[in-house]
C-alpha positions as CSV (number, residue, x, y, z in Angstrom):
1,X,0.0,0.0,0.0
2,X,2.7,2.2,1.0
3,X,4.5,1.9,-2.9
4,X,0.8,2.6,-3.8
5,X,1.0,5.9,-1.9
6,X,4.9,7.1,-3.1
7,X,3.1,6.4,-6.7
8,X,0.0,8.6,-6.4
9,X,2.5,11.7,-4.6
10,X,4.6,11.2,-7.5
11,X,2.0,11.2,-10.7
12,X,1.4,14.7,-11.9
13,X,-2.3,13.5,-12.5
14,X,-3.2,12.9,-8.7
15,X,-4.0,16.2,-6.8
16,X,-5.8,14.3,-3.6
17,X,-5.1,11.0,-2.5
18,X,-7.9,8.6,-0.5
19,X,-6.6,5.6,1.3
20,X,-8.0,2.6,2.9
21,X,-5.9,1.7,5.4
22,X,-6.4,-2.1,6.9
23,X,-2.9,-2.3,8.7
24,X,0.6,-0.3,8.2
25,X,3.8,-2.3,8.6
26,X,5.9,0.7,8.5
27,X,4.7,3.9,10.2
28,X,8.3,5.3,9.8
29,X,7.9,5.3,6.5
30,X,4.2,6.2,5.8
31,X,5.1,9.9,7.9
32,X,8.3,10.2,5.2
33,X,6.0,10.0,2.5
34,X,2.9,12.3,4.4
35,X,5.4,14.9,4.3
36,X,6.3,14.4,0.8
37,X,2.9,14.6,-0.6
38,X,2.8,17.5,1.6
39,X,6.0,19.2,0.2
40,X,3.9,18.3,-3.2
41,X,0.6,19.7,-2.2
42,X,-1.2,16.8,-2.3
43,X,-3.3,16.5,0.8
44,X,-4.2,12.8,2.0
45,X,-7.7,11.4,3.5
46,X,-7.5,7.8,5.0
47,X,-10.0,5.3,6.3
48,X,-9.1,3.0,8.6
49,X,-10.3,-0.1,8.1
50,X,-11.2,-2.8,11.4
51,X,-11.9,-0.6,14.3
52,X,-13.1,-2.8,16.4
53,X,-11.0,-3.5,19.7
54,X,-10.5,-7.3,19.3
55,X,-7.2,-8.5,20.5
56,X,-7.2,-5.3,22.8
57,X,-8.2,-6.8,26.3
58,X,-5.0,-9.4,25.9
59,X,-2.7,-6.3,26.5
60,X,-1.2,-6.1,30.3
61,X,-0.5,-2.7,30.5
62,X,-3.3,0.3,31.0
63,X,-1.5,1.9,28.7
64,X,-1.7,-0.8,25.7
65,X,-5.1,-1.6,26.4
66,X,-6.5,2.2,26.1
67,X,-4.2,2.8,23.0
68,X,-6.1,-0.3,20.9
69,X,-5.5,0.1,17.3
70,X,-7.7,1.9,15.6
71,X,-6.9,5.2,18.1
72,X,-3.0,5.0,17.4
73,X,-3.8,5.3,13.7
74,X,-6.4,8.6,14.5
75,X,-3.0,9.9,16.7
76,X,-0.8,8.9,13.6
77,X,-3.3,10.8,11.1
78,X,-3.5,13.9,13.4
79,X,0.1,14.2,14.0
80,X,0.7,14.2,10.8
81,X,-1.9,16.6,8.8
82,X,-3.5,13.4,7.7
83,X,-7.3,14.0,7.4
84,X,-8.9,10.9,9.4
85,X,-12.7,10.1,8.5
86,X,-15.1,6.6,9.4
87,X,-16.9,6.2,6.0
88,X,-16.2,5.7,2.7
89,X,-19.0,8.3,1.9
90,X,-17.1,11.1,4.1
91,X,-13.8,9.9,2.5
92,X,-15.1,10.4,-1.1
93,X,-16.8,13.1,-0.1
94,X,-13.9,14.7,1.7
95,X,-11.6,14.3,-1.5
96,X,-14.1,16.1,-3.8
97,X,-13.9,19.0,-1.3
98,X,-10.3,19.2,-1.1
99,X,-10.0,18.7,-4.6
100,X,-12.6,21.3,-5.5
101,X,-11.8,24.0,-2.6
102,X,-7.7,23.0,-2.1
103,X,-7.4,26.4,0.1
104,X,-7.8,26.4,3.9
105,X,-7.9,29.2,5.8
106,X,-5.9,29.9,8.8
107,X,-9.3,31.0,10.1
108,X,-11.7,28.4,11.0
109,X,-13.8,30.8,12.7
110,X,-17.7,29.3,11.2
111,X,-20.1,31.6,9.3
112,X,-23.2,29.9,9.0
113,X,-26.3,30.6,6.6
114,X,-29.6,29.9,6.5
115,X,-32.9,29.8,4.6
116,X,-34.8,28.8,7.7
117,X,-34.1,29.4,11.8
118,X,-34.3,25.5,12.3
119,X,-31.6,25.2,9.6
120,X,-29.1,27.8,11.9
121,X,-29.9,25.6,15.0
122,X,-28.7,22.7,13.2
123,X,-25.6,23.7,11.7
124,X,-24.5,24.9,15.0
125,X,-25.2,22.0,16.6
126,X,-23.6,20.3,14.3
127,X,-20.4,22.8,14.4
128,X,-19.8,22.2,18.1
129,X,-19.6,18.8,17.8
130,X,-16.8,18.8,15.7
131,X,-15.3,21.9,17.2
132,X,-15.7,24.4,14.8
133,X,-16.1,27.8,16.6
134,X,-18.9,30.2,15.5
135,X,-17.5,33.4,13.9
136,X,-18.6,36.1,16.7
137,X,-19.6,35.8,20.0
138,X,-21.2,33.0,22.2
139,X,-24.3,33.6,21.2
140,X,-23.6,34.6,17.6
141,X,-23.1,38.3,18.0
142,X,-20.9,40.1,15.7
143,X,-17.8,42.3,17.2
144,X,-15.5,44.5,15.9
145,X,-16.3,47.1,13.3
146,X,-19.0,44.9,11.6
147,X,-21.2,44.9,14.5
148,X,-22.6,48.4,14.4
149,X,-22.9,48.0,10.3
150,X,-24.5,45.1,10.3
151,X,-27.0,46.0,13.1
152,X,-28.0,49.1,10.6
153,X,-29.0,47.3,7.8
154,X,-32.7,47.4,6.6
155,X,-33.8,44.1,8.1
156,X,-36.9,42.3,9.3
157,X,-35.3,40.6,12.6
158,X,-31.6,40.8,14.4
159,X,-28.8,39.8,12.0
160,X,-26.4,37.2,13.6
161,X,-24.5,34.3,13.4
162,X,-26.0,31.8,12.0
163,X,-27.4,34.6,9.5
164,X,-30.7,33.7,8.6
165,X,-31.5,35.2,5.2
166,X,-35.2,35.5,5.5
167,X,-34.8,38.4,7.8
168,X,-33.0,40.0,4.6
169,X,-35.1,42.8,2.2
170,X,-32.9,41.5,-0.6
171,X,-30.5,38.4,-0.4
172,X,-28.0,40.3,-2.0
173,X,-27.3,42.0,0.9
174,X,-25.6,39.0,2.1
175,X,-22.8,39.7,0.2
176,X,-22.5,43.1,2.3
177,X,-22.6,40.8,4.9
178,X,-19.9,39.0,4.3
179,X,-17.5,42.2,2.6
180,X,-18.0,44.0,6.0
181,X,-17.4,40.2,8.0
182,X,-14.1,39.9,5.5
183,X,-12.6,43.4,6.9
184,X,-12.7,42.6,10.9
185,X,-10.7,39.6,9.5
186,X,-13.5,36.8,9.4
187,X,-12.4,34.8,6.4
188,X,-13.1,31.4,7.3
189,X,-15.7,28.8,6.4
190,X,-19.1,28.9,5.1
191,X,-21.9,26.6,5.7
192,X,-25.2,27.2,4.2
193,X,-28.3,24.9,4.9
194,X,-30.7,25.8,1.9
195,X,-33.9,24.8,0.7
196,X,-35.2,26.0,-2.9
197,X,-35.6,29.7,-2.8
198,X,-39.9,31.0,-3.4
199,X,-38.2,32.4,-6.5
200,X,-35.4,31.3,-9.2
201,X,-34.1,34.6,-8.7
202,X,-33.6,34.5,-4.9
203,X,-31.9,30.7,-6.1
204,X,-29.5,33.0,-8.3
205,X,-28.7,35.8,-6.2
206,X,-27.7,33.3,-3.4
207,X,-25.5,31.5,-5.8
208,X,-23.6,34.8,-6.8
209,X,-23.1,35.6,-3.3
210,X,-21.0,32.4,-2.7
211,X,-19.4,32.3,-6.1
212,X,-17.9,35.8,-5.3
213,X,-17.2,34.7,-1.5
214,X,-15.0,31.9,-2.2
215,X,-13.1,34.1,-4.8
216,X,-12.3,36.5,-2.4
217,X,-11.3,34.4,0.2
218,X,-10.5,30.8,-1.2
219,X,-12.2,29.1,2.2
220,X,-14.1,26.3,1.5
221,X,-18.0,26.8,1.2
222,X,-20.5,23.7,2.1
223,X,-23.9,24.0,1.1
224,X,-26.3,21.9,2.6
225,X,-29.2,20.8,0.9
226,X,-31.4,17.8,2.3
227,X,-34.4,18.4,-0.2
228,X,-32.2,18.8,-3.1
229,X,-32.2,22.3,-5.2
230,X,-33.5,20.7,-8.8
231,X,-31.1,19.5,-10.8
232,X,-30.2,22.6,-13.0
233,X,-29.3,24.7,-10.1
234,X,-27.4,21.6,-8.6
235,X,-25.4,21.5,-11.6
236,X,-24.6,25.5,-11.3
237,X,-23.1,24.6,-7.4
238,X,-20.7,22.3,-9.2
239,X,-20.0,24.1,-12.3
240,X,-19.1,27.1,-9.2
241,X,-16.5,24.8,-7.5
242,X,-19.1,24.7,-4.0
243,X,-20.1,21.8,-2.4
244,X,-23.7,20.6,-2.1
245,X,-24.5,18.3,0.1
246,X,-27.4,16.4,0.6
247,X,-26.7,15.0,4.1
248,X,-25.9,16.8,7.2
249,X,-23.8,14.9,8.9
250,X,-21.9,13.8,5.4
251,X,-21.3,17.3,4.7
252,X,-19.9,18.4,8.4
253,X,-18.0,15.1,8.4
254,X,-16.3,16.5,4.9
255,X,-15.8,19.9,6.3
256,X,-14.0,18.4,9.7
257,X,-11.3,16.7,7.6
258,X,-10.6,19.3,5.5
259,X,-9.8,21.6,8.1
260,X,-8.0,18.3,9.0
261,X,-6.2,17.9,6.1
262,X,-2.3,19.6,6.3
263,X,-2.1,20.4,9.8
264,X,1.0,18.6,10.8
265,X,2.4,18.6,14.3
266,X,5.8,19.3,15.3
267,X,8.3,16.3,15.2
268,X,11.9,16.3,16.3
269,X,13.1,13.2,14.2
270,X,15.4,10.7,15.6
271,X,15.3,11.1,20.1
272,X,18.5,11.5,21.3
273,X,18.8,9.6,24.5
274,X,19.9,11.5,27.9
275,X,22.6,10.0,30.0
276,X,20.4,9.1,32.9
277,X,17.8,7.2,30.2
278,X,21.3,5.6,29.0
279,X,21.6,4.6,32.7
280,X,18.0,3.7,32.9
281,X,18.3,1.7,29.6
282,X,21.1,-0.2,31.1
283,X,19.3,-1.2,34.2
284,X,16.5,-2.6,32.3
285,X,18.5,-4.9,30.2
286,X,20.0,-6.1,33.0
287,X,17.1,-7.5,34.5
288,X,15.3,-10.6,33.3
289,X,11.5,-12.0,32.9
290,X,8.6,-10.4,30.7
291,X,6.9,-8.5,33.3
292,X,8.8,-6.2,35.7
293,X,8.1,-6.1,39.1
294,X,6.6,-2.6,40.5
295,X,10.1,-2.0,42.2
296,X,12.2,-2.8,39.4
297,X,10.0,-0.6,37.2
298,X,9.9,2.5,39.5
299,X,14.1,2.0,39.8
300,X,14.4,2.3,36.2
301,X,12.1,4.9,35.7
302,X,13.6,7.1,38.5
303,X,16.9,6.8,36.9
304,X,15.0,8.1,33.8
305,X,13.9,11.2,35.8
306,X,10.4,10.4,36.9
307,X,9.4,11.4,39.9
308,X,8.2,8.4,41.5
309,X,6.8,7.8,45.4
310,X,9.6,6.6,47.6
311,X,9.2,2.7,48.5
312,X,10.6,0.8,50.8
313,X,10.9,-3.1,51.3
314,X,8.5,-4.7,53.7
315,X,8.2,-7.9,53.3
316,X,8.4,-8.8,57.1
317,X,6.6,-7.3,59.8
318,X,9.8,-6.0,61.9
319,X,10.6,-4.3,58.1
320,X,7.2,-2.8,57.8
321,X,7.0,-1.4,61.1
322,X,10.4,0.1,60.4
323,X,9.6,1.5,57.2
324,X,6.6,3.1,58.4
325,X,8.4,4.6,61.1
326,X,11.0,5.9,58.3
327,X,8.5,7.2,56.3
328,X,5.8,8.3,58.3
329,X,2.2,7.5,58.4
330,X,-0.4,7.6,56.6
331,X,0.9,4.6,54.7
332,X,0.1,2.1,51.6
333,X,0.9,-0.9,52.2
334,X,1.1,-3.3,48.3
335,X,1.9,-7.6,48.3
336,X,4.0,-7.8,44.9
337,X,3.3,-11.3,43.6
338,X,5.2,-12.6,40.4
339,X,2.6,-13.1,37.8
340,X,0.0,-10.2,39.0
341,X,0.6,-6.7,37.1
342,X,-2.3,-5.2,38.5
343,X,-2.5,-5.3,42.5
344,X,-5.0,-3.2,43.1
345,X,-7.7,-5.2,41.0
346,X,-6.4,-8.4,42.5
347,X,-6.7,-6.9,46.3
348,X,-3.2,-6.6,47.3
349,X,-3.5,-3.1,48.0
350,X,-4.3,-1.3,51.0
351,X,-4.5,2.1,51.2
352,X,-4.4,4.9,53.9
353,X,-2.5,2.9,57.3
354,X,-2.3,5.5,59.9
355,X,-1.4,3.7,62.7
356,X,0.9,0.7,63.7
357,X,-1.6,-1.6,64.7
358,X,-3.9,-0.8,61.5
359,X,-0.4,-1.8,59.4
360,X,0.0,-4.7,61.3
361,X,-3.8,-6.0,60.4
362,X,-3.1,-4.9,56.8
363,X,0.2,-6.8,56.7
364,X,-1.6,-10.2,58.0
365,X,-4.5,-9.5,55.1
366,X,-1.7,-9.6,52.5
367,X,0.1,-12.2,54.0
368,X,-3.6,-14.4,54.3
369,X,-4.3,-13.3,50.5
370,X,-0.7,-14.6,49.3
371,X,-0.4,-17.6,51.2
372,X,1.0,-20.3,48.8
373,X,2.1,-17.5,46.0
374,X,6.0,-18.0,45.7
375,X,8.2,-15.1,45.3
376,X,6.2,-12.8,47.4
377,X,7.6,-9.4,48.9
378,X,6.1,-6.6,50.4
379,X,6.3,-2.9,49.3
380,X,5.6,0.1,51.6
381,X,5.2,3.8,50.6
382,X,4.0,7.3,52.2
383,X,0.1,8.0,51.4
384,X,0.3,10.6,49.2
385,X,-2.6,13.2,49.2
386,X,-4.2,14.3,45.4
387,X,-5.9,16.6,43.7
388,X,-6.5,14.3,41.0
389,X,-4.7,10.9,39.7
390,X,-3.5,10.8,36.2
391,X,-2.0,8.0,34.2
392,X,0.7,8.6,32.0
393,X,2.6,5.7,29.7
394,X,3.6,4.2,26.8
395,X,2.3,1.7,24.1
396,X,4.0,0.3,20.8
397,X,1.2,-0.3,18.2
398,X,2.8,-2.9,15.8
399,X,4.3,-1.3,12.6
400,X,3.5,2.1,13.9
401,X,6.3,2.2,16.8
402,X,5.6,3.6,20.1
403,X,3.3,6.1,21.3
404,X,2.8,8.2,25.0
405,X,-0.5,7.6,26.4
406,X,-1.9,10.6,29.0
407,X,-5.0,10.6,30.2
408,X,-7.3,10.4,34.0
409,X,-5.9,7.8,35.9
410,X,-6.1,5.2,38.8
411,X,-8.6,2.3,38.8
412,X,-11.0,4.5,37.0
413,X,-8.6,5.1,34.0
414,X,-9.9,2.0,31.9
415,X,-13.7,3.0,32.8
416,X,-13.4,6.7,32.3
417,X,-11.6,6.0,28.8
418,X,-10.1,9.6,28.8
419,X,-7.2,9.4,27.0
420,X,-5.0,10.8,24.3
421,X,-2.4,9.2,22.1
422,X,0.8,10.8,21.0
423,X,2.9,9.6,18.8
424,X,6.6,9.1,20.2
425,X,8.3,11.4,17.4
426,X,6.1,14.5,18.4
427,X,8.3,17.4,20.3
428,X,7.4,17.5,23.6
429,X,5.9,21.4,23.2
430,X,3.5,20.1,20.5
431,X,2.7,16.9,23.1
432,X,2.4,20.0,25.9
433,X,-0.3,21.8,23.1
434,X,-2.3,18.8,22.2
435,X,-3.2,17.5,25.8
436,X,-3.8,21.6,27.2
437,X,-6.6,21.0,24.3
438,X,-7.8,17.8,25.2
439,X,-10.8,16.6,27.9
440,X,-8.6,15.8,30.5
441,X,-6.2,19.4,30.2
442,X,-9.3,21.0,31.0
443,X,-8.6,19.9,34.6
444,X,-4.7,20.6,34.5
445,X,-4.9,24.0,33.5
446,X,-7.4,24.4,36.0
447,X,-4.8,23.3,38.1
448,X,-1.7,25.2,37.0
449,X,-3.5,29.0,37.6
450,X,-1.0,29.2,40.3
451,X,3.1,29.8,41.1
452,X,3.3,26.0,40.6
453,X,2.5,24.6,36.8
454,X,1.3,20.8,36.7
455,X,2.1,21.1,32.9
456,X,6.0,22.3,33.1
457,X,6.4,18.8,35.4
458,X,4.4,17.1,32.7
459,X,6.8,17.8,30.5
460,X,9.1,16.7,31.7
461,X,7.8,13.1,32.9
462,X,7.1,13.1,29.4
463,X,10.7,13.8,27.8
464,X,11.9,11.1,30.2
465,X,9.7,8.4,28.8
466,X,10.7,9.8,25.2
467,X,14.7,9.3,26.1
468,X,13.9,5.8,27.4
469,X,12.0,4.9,24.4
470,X,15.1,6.7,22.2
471,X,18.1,4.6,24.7
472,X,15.4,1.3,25.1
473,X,12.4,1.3,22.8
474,X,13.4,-2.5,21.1
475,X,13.1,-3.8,24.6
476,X,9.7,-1.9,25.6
477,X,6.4,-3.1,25.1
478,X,4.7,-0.6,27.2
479,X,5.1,1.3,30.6
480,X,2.5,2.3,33.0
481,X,3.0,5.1,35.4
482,X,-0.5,4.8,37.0
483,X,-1.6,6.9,39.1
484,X,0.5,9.9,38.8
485,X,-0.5,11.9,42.0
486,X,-1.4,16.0,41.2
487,X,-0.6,16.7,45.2
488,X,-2.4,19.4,46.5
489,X,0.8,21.2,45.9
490,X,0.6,21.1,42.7
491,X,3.6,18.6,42.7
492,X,3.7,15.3,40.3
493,X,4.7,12.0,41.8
494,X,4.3,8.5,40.3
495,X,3.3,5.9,42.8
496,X,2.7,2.8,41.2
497,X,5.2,1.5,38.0
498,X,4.7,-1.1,35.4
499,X,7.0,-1.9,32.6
500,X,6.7,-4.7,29.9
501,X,9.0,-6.1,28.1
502,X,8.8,-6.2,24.0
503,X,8.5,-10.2,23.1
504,X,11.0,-9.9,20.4
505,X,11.1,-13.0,17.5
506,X,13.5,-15.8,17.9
507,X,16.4,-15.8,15.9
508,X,16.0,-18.3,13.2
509,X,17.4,-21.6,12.7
C-alpha cells in the first residue's frame, strides 16, 4: 500500500489521494511519504479499516489496552496533517472538497447561513460537535467594526451568526454581509443549509453571493441541501467549485477533515537519549523476565527522571513497622506477587495505614491473600494526598512504533476512557499543546492558575519516557505510570510502576 501511496505523490495527474488503510507495517515510513505529498501539495484522506477493539483486552498494560489500534492510527493521522474520516462516503466526499476547494484558511472561525431558523440551530449544533467555533460571540453576535454595520442594515429581525437570510429585504445584501465580515478579519468557512428559494431569482442571487465569497477568500464553502435544489441549479453549485450536500452529517464530516487535512504537528526526528535514560536503559537490560516487578520498574524509571513515590521493602513485619516509622504515616501498604501486574484489581493493595496496629492488620491481610504465592515481597510507601490521579505511559502499536499515552488515571482510567495518544516522534511542546486541548487538560490547566505549573512537570515526565523509548524502545512493550499523583501542591509523583518487556522473534534456525 505504501509503494501505492509514493506512486500517487509522484503522478502529476493525482491532486488528492484517498486511502484505505487495513494495517501499516511501517509507520516510519508512511510519515516520510505524508510529508512528501505535503511538500507536493497533495493532501491525504485515509479510512481506517477494522476498528473494532478485538485482541485489545489481551494487553497487560493500562496503557496498551487504552491505545487499541484503531486510536494509534487517528494519533498517527493527526500528528501528521492526515485528514482521518469513518466512512467511505465522508472519505469520497472529503476528497471532492479538497479537490474542488484546495485552500484552507488559517481561520476556522464558522459563518453559517440559512434559509430557515431551524436550519441555523442545526448547523450549530452540528459545528460544536466537531469543534468548529462560530464566527462572533457566544451567542452569535458580531464584534468589531461589523457589528454596528451590520445591526443598521434594513432588516426584518436581528442579524447574527448563524445569519438567517429571510430576515433580509434582498438576499444580496448578504454579500454586504460578508464584505463587512471579511474586513474585521473573518475569512473562514461557510456553511449554508438551503432549501429552494420561493423564487429562481432569490436561487441565483444566493449562488452569486458564494461564487464571489469563495473568490475573495479561497475558504471552503458547504452548502447543505437535504431536499435537493432541482437539478439545474445543482449542476450551477458544481459548475461554481461549491459543495452541495445532501446530508448533514456527510457534509460536516467533509468539512471536519478538511480543516484536517495539512495540519502537521511538530516532530523532532530521531530522540537523542539522555545519559540518565542511557543509565535507565542499562538497568532494564540487566534485568530478566517479561513483566517487571513494580520495584524494578519505578528503579528504572527514577533513573529516567520520573518522579516516583519513595518505596521501601516490607516484606516482614519487623521491616514494615520500620519503614513506616521511616517514612511516616499515613501509609500504603502493596503484596507484589510474580505473575499479577495489577494489585490493586487483584486486592493486594491497602491504602491509607495511619497507625501501627492498623499496618499490622493490613500486613496479616496480605500475608492471608498470598499464602501459597512464591516469590512474594512486600512494598511500603507514604500515602500521598491528590488533587487528581492521572495515568501517563507508553504503548507500541505494531508497525507504527511507540506512542505516550496521557489521560485520567487510577482504577478509573480504563472506565473513564479519557485518554489521548501521542505519537513518540512528536516534540514534547507540541505533546504540551495537544493535551492543554484535550478533555482531561481541562482539569490541568485548571490546576496550574497558580506559582506551581502541573504542565512544566508534565513535561518533563514526558521527555523522560521519550529518552527511554530513544536509549530502550526494542526492549519496551509498554510502561504504566498509573496513578501519577497531582498533590495538593501542585507537585507530580508516580506511585505505582509497570514496565513490559517487548516479546521480540526468535532468531531463526
Amino acid at each position: 500500500m505504501l509503494d501505492i501511496l509514493d506512486y500517487c505523490i509522484e503522478d502529476r495527474d493525482t491532486g488528492v489521494i484517498g486511502l484505505a488503510i487495513e494495517a501499516l507495517a511501517n509507520g516510519a515510513r508512511f510519515r516520510t511519504l505524508v510529508e512528501k505529498a505535503a511538500a507536493r501539495g497533495k493532501p491525504i484522506v485515509a479510512l481506517k479499516i477494522g476498528r473494532s477493539p478485538v485482541g485489545v483486552g489481551a494487553a497487560l498494560a493500562h496503557s496498551s489496552r487504552l491505545a487499541g489500534g484503531a486510536r494509534a492510527y487517528d494519533a498517527l493521522f493527526a500528528a501528521c496533517g492526515v485528514a482521518g474520516v469513518r466512512s467511505v462516503e465522508a472519505l469520497a466526499a472529503t476528497c471532492a472538497l479538497l479537490a474542488q476547494q484546495p485552500q484552507r484558511s488559517n481561520d476556522q472561525r464558522l459563518i453559517a447561513v440559512t434559509t430557515s431558523g431551524a436550519g441555523g440551530a442545526l448547523i450549530a449544533d452540528h459545528a460544536a460537535e466537531r469543534g468548529f467555533g462560530l464566527a462572533g460571540g457566544p451567542t452569535g453576535e458580531w464584534d468589531g467594526a461589523a457589528c454596528a454595520a451590520v445591526a443598521a442594515m434594513n432588516a426584518r429581525g436581528h442579524l447574527r451568526n448563524p445569519i438567517d437570510l429571510g430576515s433580509l429585504a434582498d438576499w444580496v445584501e448578504l454579500d454586504r454581509i460578508y464584505q463587512l465580515l471579511e474586513a474585521d478579519g473573518l475569512v473562514g468557512p461557510s456553511v449554508v443549509y438551503a432549501h429552494v428559494a420561493p423564487s429562481p431569482d432569490m436561487d441565483e442571487t444566493l449562488l452569486a453571493v458564494l461564487r464571489r465569497r469563495k473568490a475573495r477568500t479561497g475558504s471552503a464553502i458547504v452548502v447543505v441541501a437535504p431536499d435537493g435544489l432541482g437539478p439545474d441549479l445543482e449542476r450551477q453549485y458544481r459548475d461554481a467549485g461549491l459543495a452541495l450536500f445532501h446530508e448533514t452529517v456527510l457534509a460536516f464530516d467533509a468539512l471536519a477533515a478538511h480543516r484536517a487535512a495539512g495540519d502537521a504537528a511538530r516532530c523532532t526526528g530521531e530522540i537523542a537519549p539522555s545519559h540518565a535514560a542511557r543509565t535507565a536503559a542499562a538497568r532494564l537490560t540487566a534485568t530478566t523476565g517479561a513483566v517487571l516487578s513494580e520495584a524494578e520498574s519505578a528503579e528504572i524509571l527514577r533513573a529516567a527522571g520520573v518522579p516516583m513515590v519513595e518505596g521501601r521493602d516490607a516484606t516482614s513485619l519487623t521491616q514494615a513497622r520500620a519503614a513506616a516509622v521511616a517514612l511516616g504515616y499515613p501509609v500504603v501498604l502493596k503484596a507484589m506477587v510474580p505473575g499479577i501486574a495489577h494489585k490493586n484489581a487483584a486486592g493486594l493493595v491497602i491504602t491509607s495505614l495511619s497507625n501501627q496496629t492498623e499496618l499490622e492488620r493490613a500486613h496479616a491481610t496480605l500475608m492471608a491473600r498470598t499464602q501459597g504465592k512464591t516469590g512474594v515481597t512486600m512494598l511500603l510507601q507514604p500515602m500521598v494526598p491528590a488533587q487528581c490521579e492521572l495515568i501517563v505511559g507508553v504503548a507500541r502499536e505494531g508497525g507504527l512504533g511507540h506512542f505516550l499515552v496521557f489521560g485520567l488515571g487510577g482504577i478509573n482510567a480504563e472506565p473513564f476512557d479519557q485518554v489521548l495518544l501521542l505519537p513518540i516522534e512528536l516534540d514534547v511542546s507540541a505533546m504540551r499543546d495537544r493535551i492543554a486541548a484535550s478533555r482531561p487538560g481541562a482539569l490541568l490547566r485548571a490546576l496550574s492558575r497558580t506559582d506551581r505549573s502541573v504542565f512544566d512537570q508534565l513535561s518533563a515526565i514526558l521527555t523522560a519516557l521519550r529518552q527511554l523509548v530513544g536509549a530502550a524502545g526494542a526492549e519496551i512493550e509498554s510502561i504504566d505510570l498509573n496513578p501519577i499523583i497531582v498533590t495538593n501542591s501542585n507537585d507530580l509523583v508516580a506511585v505505582d510502576a509497570l514496565i513490559v518487556r517487548r516479546k521480540l522473534p526468535l532468531p531463526g534456525p
